[in-house]
N, C-alpha and C positions, 0 to 999 in steps of 0.2 A: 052182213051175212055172206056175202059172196067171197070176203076175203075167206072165212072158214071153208068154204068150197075149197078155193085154189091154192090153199094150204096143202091138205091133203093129198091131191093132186102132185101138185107140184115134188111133196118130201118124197112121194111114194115112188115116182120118178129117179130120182136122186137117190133114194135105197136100193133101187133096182137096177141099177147103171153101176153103181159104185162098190156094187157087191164084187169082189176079188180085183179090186183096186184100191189108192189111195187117192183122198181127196185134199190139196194142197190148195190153202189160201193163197191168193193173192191182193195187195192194194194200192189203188192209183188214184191220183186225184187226177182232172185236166186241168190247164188252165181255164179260170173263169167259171168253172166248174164247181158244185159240189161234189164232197169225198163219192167216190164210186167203189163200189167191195165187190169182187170179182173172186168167184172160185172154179176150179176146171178137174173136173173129176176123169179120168180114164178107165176104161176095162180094154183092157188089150185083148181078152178073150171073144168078145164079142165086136171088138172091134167099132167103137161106140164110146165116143166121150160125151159128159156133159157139161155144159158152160150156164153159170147162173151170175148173173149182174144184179146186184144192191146197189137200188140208185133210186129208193121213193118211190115213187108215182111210175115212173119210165123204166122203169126198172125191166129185166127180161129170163125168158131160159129159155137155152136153146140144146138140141141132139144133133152132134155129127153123128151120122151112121156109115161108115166108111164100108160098110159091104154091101148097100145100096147106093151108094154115091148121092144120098139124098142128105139136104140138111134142115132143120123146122127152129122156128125161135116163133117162140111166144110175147107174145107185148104186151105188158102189164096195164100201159096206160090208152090202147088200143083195144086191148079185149078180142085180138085176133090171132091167130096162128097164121105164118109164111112158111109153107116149102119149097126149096128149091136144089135142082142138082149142083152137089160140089163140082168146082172147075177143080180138080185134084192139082194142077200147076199152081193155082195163087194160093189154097188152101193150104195148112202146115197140115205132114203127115203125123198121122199119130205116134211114132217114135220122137219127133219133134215135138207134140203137146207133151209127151210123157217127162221130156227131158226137160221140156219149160217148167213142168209147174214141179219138179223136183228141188226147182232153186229156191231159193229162200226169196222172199218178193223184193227186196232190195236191189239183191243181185239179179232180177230178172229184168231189168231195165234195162235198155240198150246202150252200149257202150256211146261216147260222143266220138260223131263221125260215122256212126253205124247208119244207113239209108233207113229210114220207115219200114214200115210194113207195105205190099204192095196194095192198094186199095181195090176192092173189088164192090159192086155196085150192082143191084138186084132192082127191077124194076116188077113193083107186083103186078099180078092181073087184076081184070074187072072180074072176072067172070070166080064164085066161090066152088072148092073142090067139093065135092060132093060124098065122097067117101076116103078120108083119113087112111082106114086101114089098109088101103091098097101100099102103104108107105111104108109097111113092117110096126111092129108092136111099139118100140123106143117112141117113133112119131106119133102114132095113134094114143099112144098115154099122153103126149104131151098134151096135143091137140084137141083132144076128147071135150066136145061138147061146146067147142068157142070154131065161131063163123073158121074158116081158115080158105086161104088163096095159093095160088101156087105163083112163085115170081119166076120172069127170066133174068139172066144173066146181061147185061148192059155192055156192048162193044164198042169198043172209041176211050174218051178221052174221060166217062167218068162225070160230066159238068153236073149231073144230078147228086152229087155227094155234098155240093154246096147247098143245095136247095133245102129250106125248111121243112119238107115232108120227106124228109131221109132221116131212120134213125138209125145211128153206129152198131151195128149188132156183132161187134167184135170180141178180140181179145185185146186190151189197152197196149200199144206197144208192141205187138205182136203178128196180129193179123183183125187187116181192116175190112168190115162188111159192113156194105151199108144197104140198107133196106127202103127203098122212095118208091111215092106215089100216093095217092089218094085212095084211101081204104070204101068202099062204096057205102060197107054197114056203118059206119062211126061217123 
């Protein structure tokens, strides 16, 4: 029953973002992985992309809202909402998602010899936010109705990316986020 909830949710989302934009596939396997389906919608008008990962159980969707500088991902297999402010330096700018997901997915892979993506690293809080809507509409639909936390930004070297309670909340090959720490409700 609960998938039929966050169906809804979730497409209504995705209609609402990607109205006077294009929404371009992409697909990546990892290694050791199974297949991951990755799609990245823009509105340049609102200045607001959405990122939704097909991946099962773990699967996620997330709002950049680049006129808030805030960013929310949802965790399918968590049952929790994360906000946290974009570092707009490791972030790709929306001219940059725009032009990524114009490539065709083959071609969107990094050439070899191209460096990674820089990784960036979000340690959540204990403490859950209390009111969504302070975060602008995008987040507040995401969010709506699931516990949600606010994380900080992690400075140094990154060692929690290794850690089994980090999940990649990126774009494959593109830009790496990783989301660690012990959810208090799950």
């Amino acid at each position: 029953m609960k998938f039929w909830v966050i169906l809804p949710v979730s497409l209504g989302v995705f209609l609402t973002l990607s109205s006077g934009s294009n929404a371009v596939d992409g697909s990546s396997q990892k290694p050791g992985d199974s297949n991951t389906h990755q799609t990245v919608s823009v509105n340049q008008q609102d200045h607001v992309a959405l990122i939704r990962s097909y991946n099962g159980r773990v699967g996620w969707d997330a709002v950049w809202n680049y006129k808030t500088g805030l960013f929310a991902t949802r965790l399918f297999h968590k049952r929790v909402c994360v906000v946290a402010t974009m570092d707009l330096e490791a972030f790709p700018n929306l001219e940059a998602l725009h032009n990524f997901k114009e490539q065709k997915p083959a071609s969107a892979q990094l050439a070899k010899g191209t460096p990674p993506a820089q990784a960036v690293s979000f340690l959540i809080g204990k403490t859950r936010v209390q009111n969504v809507a302070q975060f602008g509409y995008p987040i507040e639909h995401l969010c709506r109705g699931l516990p949600s936390y606010y994380a900080s930004q992690e400075q140094g070297k990154n060692l929690q990316v290794l850690s089994s309670s980090c999940t990649n909340a990126g774009i494959h090959r593109f830009a790496a986020i990783y989301l660690c720490g012990h959810i208090p409700s799950c």
